[in-house]
C-alpha positions in Angstrom: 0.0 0.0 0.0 1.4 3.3 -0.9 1.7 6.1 2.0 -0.4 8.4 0.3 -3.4 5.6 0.3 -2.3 4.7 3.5 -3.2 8.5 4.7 -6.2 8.6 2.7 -7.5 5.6 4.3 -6.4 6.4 7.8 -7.8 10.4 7.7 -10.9 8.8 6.7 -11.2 6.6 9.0 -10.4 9.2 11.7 -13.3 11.1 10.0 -15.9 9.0 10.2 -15.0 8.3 13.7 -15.0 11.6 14.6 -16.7 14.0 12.3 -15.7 17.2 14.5 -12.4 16.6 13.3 -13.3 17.7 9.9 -13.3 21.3 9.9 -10.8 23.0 9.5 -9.5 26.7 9.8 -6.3 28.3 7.5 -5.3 31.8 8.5 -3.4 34.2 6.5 -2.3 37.8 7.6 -1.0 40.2 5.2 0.7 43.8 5.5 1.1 46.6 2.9 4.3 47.5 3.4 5.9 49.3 0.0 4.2 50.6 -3.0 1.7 47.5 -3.4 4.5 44.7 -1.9 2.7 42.7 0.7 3.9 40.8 3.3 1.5 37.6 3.8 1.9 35.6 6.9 0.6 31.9 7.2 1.4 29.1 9.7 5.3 29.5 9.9 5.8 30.8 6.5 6.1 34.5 4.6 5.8 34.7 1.5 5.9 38.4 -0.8 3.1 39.6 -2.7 3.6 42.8 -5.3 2.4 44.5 -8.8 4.5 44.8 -11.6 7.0 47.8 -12.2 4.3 48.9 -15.0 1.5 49.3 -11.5 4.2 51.4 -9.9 5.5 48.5 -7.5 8.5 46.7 -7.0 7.7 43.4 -8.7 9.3 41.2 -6.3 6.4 39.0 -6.0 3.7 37.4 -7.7 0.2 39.4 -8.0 -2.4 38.3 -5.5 -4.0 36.3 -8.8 -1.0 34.7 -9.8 -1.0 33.0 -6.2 -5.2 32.1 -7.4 -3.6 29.9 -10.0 -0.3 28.8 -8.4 -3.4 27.8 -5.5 -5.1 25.8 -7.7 -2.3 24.6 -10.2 -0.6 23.0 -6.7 -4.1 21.6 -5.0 -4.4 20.0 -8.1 -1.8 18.1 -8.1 -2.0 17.2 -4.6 -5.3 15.9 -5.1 -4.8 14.2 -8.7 -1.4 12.2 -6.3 -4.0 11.7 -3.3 -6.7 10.0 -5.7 -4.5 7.9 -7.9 -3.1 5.9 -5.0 -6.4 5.7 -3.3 -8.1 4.5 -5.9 -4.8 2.7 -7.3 -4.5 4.2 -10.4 -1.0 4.3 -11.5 0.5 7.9 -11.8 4.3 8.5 -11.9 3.8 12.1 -12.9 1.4 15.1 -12.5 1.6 19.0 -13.5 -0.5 21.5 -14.0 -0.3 24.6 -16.1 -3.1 27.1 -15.6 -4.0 30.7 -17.4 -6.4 33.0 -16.4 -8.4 35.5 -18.0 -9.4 39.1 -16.7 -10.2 42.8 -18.3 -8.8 45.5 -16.3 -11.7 47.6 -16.6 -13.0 45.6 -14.2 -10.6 46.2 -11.4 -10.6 50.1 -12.5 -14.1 50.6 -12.5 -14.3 51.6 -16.2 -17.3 49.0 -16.9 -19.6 48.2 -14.1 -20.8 44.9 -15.7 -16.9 43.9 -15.9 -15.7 41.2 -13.5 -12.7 42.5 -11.4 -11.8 38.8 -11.4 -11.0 36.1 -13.6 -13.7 35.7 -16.5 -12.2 32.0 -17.3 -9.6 30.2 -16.0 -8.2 27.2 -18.8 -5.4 24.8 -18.4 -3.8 21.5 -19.3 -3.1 18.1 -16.7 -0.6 16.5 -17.7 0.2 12.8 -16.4 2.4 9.9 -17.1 0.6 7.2 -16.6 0.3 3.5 -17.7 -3.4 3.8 -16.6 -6.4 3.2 -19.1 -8.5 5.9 -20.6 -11.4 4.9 -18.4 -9.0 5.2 -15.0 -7.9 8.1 -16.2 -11.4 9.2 -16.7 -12.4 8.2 -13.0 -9.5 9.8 -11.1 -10.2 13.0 -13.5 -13.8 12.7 -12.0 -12.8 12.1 -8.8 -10.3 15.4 -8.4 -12.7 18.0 -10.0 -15.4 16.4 -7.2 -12.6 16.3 -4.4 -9.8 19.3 -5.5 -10.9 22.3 -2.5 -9.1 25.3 -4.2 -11.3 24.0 -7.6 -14.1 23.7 -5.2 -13.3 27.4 -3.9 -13.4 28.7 -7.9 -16.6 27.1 -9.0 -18.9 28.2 -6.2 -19.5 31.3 -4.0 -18.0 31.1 -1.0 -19.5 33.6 2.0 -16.6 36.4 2.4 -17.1 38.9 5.1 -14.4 41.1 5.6 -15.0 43.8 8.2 -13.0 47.3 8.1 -12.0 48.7 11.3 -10.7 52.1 11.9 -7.0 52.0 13.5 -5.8 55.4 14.6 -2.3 56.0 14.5 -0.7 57.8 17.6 1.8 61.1 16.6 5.0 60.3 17.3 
């Protein structure tokens, strides 16, 4: 049994034993801190955030939707590796290449029926595999049901983001 079916098996287990186990919480705090360079915070790790030089930043980061598709490039991945060995479906390699579409007017308010966002986002799997069409098939099934960042993408999730006033002493 491969490890990764061996954790997909055990975490389910663990699941259906204890279903309060299942939620979980990721937090992420993030800090302006040159031009449009953020600082972004989560668990133990910092990563940089930024515009191009052609925004007026210091482009020494991706843009905040670059990190979208890096998000769901990755989780893919994870999830097509995850589903192969639990279904045992031979895989030896995944990767994902992702682009997304988006008209600026939409972020600078020149058309109100513009998204800000992403209008489509199209890519290409690619896995070596000695595994039939119809596994192929399955697993594909199986990760667009089970990928969470996908899952994120396709539905609305409920954001509320609440704006409090800080004021800043004089020094």
């Amino acid at each position: 049994m491969s490890k990764f079916k061996e954790i997909f098996m055990h975490k389910q287990e663990i699941l259906s034993k204890r279903p309060e186990k299942a939620r979980a919480e990721v937090h992420a705090e993030s800090r302006l801190v040159d031009a449009f360079r953020s600082h972004v915070k989560t668990r133990g790790f910092e990563v940089i955030v930024d515009q191009p030089a052609n925004m007026g930043s210091t482009d020494q980061g991706p843009r905040p939707s670059e990190y979208v598709l890096a998000a769901l490039a990755a989780c893919h991945e994870v999830t097509y590796r995850l589903y192969a060995d639990a279904m045992e479906i031979d895989l030896q390699e995944v990767a994902v290449s992702v682009t997304g579409v988006s008209d600026a007017k939409g972020f600078f308010g020149l058309d109100a029926d513009t998204p800000a966002g992403f209008s489509e986002i199209n890519g290409t799997v690619s896995l070596t595999s000695n595994a039939t069409q119809e596994e192929i098939e399955r697993l594909r099934q199986a990760v667009n049901r089970h990928c969470p960042v996908l899952d994120d993408l396709r539905k609305p999730v409920p954001v509320n983001l609440q704006v409090q006033r800080v004021e800043k002493t004089p020094a």
